[in-house]
C-alpha positions as CSV (number, residue, x, y, z in Angstrom):
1,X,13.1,168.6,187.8
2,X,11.2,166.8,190.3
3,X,10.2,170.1,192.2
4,X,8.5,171.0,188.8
5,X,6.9,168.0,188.4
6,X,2.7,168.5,187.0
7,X,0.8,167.1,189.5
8,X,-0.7,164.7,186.7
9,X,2.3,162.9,185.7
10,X,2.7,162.6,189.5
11,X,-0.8,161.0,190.0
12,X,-0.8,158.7,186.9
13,X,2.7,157.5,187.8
14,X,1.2,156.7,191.7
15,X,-2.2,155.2,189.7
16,X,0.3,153.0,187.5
17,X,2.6,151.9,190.4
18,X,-0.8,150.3,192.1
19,X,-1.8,148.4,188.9
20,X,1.6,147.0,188.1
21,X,3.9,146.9,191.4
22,X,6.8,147.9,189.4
23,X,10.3,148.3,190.1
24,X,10.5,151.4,188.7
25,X,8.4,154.0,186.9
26,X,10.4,157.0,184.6
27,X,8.9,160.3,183.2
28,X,10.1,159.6,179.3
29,X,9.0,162.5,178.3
30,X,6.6,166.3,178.9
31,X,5.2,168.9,175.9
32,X,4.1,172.2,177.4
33,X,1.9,174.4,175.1
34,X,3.6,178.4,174.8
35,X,1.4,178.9,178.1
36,X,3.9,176.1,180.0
37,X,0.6,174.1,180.3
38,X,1.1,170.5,180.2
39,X,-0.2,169.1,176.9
40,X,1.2,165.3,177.0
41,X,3.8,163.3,178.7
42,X,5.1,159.8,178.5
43,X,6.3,157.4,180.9
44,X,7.8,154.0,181.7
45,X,7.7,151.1,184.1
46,X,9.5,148.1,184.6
47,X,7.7,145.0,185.7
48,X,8.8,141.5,186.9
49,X,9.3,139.0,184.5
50,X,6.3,137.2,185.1
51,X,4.4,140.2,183.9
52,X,3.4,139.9,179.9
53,X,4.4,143.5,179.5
54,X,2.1,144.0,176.4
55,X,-0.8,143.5,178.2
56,X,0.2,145.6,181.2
57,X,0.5,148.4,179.2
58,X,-2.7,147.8,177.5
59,X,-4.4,147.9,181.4
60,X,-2.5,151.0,182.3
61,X,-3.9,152.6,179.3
62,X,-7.1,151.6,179.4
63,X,-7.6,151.9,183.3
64,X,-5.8,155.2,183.9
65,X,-7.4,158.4,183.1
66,X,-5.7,161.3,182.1
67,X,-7.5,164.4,181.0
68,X,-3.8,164.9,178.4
69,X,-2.8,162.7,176.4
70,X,-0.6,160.2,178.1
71,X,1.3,157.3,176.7
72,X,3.2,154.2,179.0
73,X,6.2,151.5,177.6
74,X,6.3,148.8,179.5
75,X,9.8,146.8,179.6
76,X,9.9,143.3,182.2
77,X,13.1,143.5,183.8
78,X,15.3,141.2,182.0
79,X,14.4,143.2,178.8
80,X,15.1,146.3,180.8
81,X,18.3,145.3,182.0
82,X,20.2,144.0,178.9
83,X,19.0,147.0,177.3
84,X,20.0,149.5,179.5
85,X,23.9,149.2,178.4
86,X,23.5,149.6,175.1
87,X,23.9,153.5,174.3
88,X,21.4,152.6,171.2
89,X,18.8,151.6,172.9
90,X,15.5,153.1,174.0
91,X,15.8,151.6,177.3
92,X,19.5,153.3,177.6
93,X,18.5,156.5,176.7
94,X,15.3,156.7,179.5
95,X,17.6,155.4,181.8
96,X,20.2,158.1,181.3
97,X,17.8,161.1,180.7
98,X,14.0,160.0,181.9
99,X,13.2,161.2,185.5
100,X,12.6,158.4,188.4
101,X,9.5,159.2,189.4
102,X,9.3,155.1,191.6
103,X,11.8,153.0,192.7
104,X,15.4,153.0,193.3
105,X,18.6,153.5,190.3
């Protein structure tokens, strides 16, 4: 799925990884129209600890622009990580089925 990547989640998800320093950024989710034209996508970063997540996604969405609707969830890292093991989780589910688009598994 990386080959197919639309070069606009690749250049918000290199625009988010200079505002925040993540550790790691995911592709959530991508809608195509019938044409395969990208018509939203959704993504993910985890940020240290010391980053009030809320806020970070407030900046990424308000300093990052998109000509389709985008959308970010921000997790800190703690969060991210006692999450990630629990199969009912949101975090668990990106984890196992989002694309790494920064950072290391």
């Amino acid at each position: 799925m990386m080959d197919n990547l639309n070069s606009k989640i690749t250049r918000v998800a290199e625009e988010a990884a200079q505002l925040c320093s993540p550790f790691q950024i995911f592709l959530v989710s991508q809608k195509s129209n019938s044409k395969g034209e990208l018509v939203s996508f959704k993504l993910c970063a985890v940020v240290s600890d010391e980053t009030d997540a809320a806020a970070m996604e407030t900046k990424l969405l308000m300093n990052i622009d998109c000509d389709v609707p985008c959308d970010f969830i921000v997790y800190n890292v703690t969060d991210w990580n006692d999450c990630i093991d629990d199969d009912c989780s949101f975090a668990y589910r990106i984890d196992n089925q989002g694309v790494l688009l920064y950072g290391t598994r």
